[in-house]
C-alpha positions in Angstrom: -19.5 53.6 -8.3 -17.6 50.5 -9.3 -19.0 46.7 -9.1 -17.4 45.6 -5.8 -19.0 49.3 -3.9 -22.3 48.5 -6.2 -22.5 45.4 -4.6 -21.6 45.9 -1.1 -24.1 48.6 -1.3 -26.8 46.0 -2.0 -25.8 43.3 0.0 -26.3 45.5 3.5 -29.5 47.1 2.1 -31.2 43.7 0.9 -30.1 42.7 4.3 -31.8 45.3 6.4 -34.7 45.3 4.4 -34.8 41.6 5.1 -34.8 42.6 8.9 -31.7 40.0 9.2 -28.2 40.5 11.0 -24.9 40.0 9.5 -24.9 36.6 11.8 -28.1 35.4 10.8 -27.3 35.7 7.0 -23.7 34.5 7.5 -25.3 31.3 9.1 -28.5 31.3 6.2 -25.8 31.4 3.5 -22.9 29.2 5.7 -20.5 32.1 5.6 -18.7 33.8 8.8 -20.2 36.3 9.8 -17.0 38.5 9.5 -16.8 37.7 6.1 -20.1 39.3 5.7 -18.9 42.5 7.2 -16.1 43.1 5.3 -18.0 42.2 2.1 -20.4 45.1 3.0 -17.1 47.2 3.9 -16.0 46.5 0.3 -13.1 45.1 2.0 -13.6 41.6 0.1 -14.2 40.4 -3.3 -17.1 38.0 -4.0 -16.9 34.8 -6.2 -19.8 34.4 -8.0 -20.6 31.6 -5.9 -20.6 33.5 -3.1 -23.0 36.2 -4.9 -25.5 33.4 -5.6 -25.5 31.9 -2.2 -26.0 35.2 -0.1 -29.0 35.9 -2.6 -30.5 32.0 -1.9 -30.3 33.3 1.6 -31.5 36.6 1.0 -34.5 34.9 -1.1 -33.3 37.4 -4.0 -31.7 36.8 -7.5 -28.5 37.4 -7.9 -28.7 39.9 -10.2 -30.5 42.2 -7.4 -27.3 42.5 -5.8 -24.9 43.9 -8.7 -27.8 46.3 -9.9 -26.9 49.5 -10.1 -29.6 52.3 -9.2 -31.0 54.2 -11.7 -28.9 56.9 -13.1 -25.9 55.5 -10.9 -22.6 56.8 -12.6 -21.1 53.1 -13.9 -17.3 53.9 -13.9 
């Protein structure tokens, strides 16, 4: 799993967990809320910006995002 599929991975799992919806986090970080779907489609790139803002709103680090799970294969 690559970076970009890593991440959107996290992004919509953080989110559940969080018990938010894409709107609510796309308003939390100032986003639009499609922009939030197709980040979690793997559709879009991030900035790094971007990263660090949807983790402020997630109340996460950023790095919680671009972790890879244990034993992941890191292509």
């Amino acid at each position: 799993m690559n970076i970009r599929e890593t991440f959107a991975k996290n992004l919509r799992s953080v989110r559940r967990d969080k018990g938010l919806s894409q709107e609510e986090l796309a308003h939390r970080a100032e986003l639009d809320r499609t922009y939030i779907s197709a980040l979690e489609r793997n559709v879009y790139n991030a900035t790094i910006d971007v990263v660090g803002r949807l983790a402020e709103a997630l109340g996460v680090e950023p790095a919680t995002l671009l972790q890879r799970a244990t034993g992941e294969d890191q292509k």
